[in-house]
KEKE-3310 file (N, C-alpha, C; in steps of 0.2 Angstrom, whole numbers, plus 5000, padded with zeros to 4 digits):
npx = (5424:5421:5411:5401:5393:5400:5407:5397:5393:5383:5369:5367:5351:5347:5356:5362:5373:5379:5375:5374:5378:5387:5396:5410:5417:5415:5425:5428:5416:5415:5425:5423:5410:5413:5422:5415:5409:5399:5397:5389:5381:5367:5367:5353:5346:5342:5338:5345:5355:5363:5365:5378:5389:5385:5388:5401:5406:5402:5411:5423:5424:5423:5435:5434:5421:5415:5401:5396:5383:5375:5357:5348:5338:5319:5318:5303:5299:5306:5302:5298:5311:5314:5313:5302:5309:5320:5317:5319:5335:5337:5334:5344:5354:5353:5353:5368:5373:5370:5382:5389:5396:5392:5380:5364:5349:5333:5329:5330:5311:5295:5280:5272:5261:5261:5268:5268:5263:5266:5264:5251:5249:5258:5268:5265:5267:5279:5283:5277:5283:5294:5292:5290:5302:5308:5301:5303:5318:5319:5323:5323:5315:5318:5308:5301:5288:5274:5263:5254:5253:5243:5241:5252:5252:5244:5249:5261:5254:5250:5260:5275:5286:5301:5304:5308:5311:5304:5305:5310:5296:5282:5265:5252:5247:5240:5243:5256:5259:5253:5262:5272:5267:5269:5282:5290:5303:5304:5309:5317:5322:5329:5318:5310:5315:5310:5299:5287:5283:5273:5266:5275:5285:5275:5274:5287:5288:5279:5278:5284:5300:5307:5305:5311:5322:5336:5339:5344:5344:5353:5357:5347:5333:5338:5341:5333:5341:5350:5348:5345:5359:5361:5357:5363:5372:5363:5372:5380:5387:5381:5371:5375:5372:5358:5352:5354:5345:5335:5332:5330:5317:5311:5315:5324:5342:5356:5365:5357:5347:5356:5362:5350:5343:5354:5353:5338:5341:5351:5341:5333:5337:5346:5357:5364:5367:5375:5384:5392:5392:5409:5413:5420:5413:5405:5392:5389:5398:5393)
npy = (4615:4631:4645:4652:4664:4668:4678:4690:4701:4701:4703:4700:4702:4698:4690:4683:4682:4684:4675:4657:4647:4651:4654:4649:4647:4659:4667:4660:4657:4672:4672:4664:4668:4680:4676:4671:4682:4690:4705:4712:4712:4713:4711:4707:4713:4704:4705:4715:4711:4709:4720:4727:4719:4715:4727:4728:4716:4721:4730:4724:4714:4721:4724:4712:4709:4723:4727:4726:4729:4733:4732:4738:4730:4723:4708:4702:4687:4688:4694:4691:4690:4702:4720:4735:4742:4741:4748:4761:4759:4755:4766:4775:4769:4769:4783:4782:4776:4785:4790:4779:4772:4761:4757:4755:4754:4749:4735:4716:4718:4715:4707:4690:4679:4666:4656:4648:4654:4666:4683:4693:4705:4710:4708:4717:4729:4731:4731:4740:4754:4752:4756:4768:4772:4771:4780:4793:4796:4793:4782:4765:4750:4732:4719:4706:4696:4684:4676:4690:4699:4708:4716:4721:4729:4737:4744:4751:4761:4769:4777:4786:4778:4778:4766:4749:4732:4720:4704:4688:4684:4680:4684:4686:4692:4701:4708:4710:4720:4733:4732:4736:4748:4757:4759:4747:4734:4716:4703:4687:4670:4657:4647:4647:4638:4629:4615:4614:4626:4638:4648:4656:4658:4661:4673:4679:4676:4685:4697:4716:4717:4727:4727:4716:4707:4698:4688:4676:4671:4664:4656:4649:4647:4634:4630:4618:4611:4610:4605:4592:4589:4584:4593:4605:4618:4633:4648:4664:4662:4655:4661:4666:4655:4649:4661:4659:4651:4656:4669:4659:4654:4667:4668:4675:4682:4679:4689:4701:4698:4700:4713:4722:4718:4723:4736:4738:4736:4743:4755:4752:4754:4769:4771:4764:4762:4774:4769:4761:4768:4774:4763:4750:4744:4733:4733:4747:4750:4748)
npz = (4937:4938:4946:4942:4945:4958:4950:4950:4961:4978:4990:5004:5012:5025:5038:5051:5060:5071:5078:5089:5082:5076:5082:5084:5071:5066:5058:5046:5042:5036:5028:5018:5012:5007:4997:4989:4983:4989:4994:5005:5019:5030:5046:5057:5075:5089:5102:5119:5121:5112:5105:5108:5103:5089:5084:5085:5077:5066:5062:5065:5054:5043:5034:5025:5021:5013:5015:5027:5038:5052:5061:5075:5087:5093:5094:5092:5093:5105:5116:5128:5137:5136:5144:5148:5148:5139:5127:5131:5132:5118:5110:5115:5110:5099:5094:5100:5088:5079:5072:5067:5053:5049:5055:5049:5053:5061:5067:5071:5071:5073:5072:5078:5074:5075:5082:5097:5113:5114:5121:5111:5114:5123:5111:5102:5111:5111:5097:5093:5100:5095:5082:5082:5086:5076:5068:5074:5072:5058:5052:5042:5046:5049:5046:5055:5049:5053:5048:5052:5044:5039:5052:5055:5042:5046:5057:5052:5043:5053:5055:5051:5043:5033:5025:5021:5025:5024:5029:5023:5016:5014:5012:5004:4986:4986:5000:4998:4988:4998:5007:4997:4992:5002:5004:5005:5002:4997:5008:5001:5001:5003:5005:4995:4987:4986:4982:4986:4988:4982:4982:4987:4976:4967:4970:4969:4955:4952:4956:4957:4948:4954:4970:4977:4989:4989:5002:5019:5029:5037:5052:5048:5040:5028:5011:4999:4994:5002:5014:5009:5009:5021:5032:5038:5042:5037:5026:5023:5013:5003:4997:4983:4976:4982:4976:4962:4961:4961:4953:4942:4945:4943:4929:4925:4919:4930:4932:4929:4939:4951:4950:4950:4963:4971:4970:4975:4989:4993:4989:4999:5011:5014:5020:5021:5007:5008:5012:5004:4994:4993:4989:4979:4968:4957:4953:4955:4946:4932)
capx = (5420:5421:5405:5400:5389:5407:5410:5395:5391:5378:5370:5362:5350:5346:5361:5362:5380:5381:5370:5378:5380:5392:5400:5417:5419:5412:5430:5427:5411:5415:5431:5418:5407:5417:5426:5410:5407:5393:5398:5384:5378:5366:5366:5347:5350:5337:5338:5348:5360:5366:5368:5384:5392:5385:5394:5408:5407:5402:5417:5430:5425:5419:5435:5431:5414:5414:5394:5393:5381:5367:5351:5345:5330:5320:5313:5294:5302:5312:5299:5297:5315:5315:5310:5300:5315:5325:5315:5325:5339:5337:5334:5351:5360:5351:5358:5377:5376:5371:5389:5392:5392:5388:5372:5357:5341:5331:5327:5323:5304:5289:5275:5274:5257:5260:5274:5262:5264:5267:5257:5251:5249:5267:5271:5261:5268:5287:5284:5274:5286:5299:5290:5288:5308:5309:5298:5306:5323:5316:5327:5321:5314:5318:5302:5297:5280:5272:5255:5251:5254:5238:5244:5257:5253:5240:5253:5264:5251:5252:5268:5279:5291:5302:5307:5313:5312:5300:5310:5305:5290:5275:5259:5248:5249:5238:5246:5263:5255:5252:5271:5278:5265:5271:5290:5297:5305:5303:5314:5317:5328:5328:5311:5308:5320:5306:5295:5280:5283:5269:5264:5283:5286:5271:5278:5295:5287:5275:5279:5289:5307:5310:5301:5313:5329:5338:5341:5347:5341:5359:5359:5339:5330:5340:5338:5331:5346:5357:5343:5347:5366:5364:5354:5372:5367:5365:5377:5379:5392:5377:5367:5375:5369:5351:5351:5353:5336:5327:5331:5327:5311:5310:5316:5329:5349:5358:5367:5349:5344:5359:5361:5342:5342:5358:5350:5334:5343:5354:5335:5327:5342:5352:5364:5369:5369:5380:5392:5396:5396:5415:5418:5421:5408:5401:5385:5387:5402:5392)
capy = (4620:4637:4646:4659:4667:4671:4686:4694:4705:4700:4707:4696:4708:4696:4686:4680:4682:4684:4666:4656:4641:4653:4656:4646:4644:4666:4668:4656:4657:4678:4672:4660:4675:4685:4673:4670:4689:4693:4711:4715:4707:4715:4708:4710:4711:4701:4707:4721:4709:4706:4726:4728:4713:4717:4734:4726:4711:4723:4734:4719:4711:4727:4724:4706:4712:4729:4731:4722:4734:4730:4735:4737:4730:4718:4703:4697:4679:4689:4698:4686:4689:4710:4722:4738:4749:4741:4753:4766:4759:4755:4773:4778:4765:4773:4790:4784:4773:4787:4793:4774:4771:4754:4754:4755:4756:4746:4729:4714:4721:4713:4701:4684:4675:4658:4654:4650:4659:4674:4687:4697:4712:4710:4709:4724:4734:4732:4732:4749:4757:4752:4758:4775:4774:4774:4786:4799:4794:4790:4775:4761:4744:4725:4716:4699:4695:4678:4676:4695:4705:4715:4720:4726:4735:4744:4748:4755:4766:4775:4781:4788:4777:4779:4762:4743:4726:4715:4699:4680:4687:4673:4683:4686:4697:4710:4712:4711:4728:4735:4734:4741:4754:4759:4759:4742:4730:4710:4696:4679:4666:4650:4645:4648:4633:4622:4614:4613:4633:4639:4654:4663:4657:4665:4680:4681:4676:4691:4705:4719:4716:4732:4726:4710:4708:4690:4684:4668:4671:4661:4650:4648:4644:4633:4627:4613:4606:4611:4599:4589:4587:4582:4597:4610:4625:4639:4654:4668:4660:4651:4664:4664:4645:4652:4666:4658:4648:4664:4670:4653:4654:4673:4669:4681:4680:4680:4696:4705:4701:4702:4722:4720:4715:4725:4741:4737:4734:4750:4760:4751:4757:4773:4774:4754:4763:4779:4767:4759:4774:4777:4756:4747:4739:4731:4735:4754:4751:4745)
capz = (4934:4943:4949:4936:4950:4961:4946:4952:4967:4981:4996:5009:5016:5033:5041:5058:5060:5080:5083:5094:5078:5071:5086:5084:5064:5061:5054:5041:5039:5034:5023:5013:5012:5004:4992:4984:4981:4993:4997:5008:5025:5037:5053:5061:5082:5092:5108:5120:5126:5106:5100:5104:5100:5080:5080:5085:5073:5057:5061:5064:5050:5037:5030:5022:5019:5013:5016:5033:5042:5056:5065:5081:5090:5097:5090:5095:5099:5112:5120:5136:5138:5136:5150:5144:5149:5134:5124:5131:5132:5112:5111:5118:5108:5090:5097:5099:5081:5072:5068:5064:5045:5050:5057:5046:5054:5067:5066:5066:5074:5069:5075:5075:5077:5074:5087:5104:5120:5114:5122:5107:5118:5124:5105:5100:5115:5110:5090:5092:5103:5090:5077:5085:5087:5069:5062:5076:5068:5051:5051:5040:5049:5046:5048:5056:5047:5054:5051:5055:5038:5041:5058:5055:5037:5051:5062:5047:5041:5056:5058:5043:5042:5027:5020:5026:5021:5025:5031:5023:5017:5014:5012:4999:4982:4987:5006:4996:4984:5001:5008:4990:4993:5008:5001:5008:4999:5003:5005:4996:4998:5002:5005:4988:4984:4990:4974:4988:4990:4977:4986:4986:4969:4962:4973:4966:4949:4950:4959:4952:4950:4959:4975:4978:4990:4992:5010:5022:5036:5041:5049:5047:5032:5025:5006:4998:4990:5007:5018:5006:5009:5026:5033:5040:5043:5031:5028:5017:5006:5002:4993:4975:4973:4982:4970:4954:4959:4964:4946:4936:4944:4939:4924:4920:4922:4936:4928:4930:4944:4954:4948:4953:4971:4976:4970:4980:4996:4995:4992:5006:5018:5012:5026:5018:5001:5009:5015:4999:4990:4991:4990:4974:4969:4951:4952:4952:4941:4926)
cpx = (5419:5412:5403:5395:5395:5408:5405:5394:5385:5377:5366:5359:5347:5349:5361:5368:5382:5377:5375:5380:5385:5397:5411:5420:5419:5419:5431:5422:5411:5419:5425:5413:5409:5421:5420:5405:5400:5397:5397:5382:5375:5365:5360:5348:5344:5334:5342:5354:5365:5369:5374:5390:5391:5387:5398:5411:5406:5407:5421:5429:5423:5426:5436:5426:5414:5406:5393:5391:5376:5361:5351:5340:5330:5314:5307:5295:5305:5310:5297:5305:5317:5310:5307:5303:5321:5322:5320:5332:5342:5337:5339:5356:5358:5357:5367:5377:5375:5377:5394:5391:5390:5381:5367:5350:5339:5327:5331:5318:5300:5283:5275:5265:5254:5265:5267:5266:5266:5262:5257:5249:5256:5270:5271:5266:5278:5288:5281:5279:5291:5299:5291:5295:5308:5306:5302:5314:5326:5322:5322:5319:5315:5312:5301:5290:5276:5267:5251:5255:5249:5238:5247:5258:5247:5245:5258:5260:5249:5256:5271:5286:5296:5303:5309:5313:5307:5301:5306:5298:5286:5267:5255:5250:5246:5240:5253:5264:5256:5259:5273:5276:5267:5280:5293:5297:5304:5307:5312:5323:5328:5320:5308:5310:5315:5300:5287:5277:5280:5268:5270:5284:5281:5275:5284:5295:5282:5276:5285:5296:5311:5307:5306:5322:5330:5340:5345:5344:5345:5357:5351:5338:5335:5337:5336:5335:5351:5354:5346:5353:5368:5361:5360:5366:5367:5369:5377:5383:5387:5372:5368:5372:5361:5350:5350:5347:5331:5325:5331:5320:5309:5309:5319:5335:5349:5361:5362:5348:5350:5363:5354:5341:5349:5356:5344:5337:5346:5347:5333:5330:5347:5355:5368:5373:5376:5385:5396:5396:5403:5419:5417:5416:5405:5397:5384:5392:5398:5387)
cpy = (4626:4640:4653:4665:4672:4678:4689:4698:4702:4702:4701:4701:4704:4691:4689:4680:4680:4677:4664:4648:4644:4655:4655:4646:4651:4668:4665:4657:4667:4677:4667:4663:4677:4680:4669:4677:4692:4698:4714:4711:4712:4708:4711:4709:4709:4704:4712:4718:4710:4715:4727:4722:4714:4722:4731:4721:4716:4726:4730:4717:4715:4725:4719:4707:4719:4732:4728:4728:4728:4734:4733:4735:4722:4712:4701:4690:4679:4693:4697:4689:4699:4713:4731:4744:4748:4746:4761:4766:4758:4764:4778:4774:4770:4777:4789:4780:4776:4790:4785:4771:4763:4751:4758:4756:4752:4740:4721:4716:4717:4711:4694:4681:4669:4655:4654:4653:4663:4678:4694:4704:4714:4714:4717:4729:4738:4732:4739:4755:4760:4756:4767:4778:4776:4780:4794:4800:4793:4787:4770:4755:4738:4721:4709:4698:4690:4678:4683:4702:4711:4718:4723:4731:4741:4748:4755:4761:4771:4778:4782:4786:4776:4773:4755:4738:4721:4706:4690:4679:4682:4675:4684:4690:4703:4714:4712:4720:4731:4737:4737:4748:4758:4759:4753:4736:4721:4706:4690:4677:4659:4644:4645:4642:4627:4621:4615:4620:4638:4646:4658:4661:4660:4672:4682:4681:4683:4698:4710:4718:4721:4732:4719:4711:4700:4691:4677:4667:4666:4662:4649:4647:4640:4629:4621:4608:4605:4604:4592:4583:4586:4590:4601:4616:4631:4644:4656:4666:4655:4654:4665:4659:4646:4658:4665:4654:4652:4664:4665:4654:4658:4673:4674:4678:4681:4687:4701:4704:4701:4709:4723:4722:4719:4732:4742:4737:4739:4757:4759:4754:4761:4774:4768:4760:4769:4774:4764:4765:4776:4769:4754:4743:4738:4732:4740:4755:4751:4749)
cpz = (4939:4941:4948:4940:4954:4956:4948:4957:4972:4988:4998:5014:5025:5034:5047:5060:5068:5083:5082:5088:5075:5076:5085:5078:5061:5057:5048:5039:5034:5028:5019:5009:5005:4998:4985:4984:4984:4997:5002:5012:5030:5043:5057:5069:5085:5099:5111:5121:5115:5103:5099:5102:5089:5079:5080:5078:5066:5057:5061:5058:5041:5031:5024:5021:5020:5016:5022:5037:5045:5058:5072:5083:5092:5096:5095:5099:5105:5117:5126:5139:5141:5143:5145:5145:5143:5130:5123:5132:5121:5110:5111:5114:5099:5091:5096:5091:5077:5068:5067:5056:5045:5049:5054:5046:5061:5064:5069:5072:5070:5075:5073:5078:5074:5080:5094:5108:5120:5115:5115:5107:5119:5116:5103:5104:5110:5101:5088:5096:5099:5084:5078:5084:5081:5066:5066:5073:5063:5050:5046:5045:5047:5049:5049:5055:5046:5055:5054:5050:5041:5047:5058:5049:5041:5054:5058:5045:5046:5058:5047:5045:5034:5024:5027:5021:5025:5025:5027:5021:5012:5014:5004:4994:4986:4994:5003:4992:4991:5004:5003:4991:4998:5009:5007:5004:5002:5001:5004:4998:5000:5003:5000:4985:4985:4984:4977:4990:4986:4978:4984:4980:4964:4964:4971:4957:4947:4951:4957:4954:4956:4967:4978:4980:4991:4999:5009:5026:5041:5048:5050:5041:5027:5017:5005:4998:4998:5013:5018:5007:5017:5034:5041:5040:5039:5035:5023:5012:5003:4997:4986:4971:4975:4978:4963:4953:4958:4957:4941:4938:4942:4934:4921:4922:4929:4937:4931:4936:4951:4955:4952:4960:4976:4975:4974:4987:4997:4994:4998:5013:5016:5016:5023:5011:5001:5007:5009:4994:4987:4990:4983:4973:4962:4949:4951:4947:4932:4923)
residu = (UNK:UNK:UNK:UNK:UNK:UNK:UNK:UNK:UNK:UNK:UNK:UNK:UNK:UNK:UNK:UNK:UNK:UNK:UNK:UNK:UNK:UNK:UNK:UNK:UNK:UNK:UNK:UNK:UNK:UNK:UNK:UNK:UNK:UNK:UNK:UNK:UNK:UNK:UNK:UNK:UNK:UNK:UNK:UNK:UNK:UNK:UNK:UNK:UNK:UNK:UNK:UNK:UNK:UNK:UNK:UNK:UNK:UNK:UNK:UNK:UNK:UNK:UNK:UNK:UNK:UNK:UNK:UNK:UNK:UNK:UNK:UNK:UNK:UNK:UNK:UNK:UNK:UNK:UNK:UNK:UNK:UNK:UNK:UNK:UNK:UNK:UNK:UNK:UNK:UNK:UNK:UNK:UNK:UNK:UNK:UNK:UNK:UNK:UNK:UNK:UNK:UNK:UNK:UNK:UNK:UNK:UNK:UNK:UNK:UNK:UNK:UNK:UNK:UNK:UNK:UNK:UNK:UNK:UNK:UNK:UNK:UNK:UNK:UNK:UNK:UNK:UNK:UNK:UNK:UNK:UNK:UNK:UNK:UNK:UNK:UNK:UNK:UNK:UNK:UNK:UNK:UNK:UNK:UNK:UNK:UNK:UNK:UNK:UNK:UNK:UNK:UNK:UNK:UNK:UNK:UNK:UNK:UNK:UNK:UNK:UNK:UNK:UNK:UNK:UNK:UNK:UNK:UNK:UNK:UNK:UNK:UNK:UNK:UNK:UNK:UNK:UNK:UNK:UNK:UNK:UNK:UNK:UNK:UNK:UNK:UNK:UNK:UNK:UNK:UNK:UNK:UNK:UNK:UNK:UNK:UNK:UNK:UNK:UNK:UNK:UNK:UNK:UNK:UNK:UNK:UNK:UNK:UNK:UNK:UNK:UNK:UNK:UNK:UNK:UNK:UNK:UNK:UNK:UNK:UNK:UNK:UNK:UNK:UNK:UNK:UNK:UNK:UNK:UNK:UNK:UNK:UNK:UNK:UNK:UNK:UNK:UNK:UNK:UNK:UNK:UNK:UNK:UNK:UNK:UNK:UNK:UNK:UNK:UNK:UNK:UNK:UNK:UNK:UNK:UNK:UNK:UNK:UNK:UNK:UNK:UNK:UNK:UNK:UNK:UNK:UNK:UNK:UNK:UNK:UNK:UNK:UNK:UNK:UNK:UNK:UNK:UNK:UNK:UNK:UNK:UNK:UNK:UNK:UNK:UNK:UNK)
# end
């Protein structure tokens, strides 16, 4: 029985593509991608040591994924590891990848205040810096948001940043109203697939369809049913089968809401939307 999901189009707006579990198999794991019609891959960058290795992999492999772009920045978990001159050294990499139609915005940035030992001053310092780079850039952000939504919807209301995504997103309805309001989109995907996951499932059941992108957060979050089968690591050839849970729990086709969620993902980041512009795609065909 073929996989009535494969005729549609899909974007994974947060894959991990350069982690060290996809190190030896990412040829495979891009060709599996792509033959189950997931179009679209950002690649979020963690750290300084990773930037250029993700331009390199979304231009190697852009043409097996026509949407494979990335971001720059530097994750909150990797803030022990960062020194406060990557700032400018991120700074100088923005600069040379704006004439890359690859690269998208800056992320993944956030805070994380569940994870112990993190100095949440450290955090602060290197997610407000970042935040700065964008508004001067007005690039979009990919957001880390662990246990520190109202921090970080404080941080955003000071700056004019234009747009992002809101990564794996787990807080409340009315801090999710305050992200839309502030033009960013939030992701969903496999954490939703969890029957004990009441909270995101009201959240993917309530919030307006035009506020919602599918993820993986490859090889992270995997789903329930994948756990299930031996707990392997997720990948993005894996989001047509997590996408067709999202929208059962929605309640709409697959049809719908993968027109849906690839529109959202080309608002939240128009240099993604430029890049497919001149590329075949279903979604703007129809």
């Amino acid at each position: 029985m073929s996989d009535a999901s494969t005729e549609l189009t899909w974007v994974d707006t947060h894959c991990h593509l350069d982690a060290p579990e996809f190190r030896d198999t990412l040829s495979e794991i891009v060709s599996r991608a792509a033959s189950k019609s997931v179009k679209a891959i950002l690649l979020p960058t963690v750290q300084a040591s990773d930037w250029d290795q993700a331009k390199n992999l979304a231009n190697q492999y852009g043409n097996q994924i026509p949407g494979l772009v990335y971001t720059l920045g530097i994750h909150p978990l990797y803030i022990n590891q960062a020194q406060e001159g990557d700032i400018d050294i991120l700074k100088n990499q923005i600069e040379q990848s704006l004439d890359d139609p690859r690269f998208v915005g800056i992320g993944e940035i956030g805070l994380d205040y569940f994870i112990e030992g993190l100095d949440p001053q450290r955090q602060e310092y290197f997610f407000h810096k970042q935040l700065d780079l964008a508004q001067q850039f007005q690039l979009p952000v990919i957001l880390h948001v662990r246990r520190s939504q109202d921090a970080i919807l404080k941080a955003l209301r000071k700056r004019k940043v234009p747009s992002g995504i809101a990564h794996a997103f787990n807080g409340s309805h009315q801090q999710a109203e305050q992200f839309i309001e502030l033009g960013f989109k939030l992701g969903f995907g496999g954490a939703a697939t969890y029957d004990r996951a009441l909270q995101i499932r009201r959240l993917l059941q309530d919030l307006p369809l035009d506020s919602i992108v599918t993820e993986t957060d490859a090889p992270d979050i995997p789903s329930a049913w994948l756990k299930g089968e031996g707990g392997r690591f997720n990948e993005p050839a894996l989001l047509p089968r997590i996408a067709r849970q999202l929208a059962g729990i929605r309640g709409i086709s697959e049809e719908v809401f993968s027109k849906a969620v690839w529109q959202n993902a080309m608002q939240a980041l128009p240099r993604w939307s430029s890049l497919m512009a001149n590329k075949p795609n279903p979604q703007s065909a129809s």
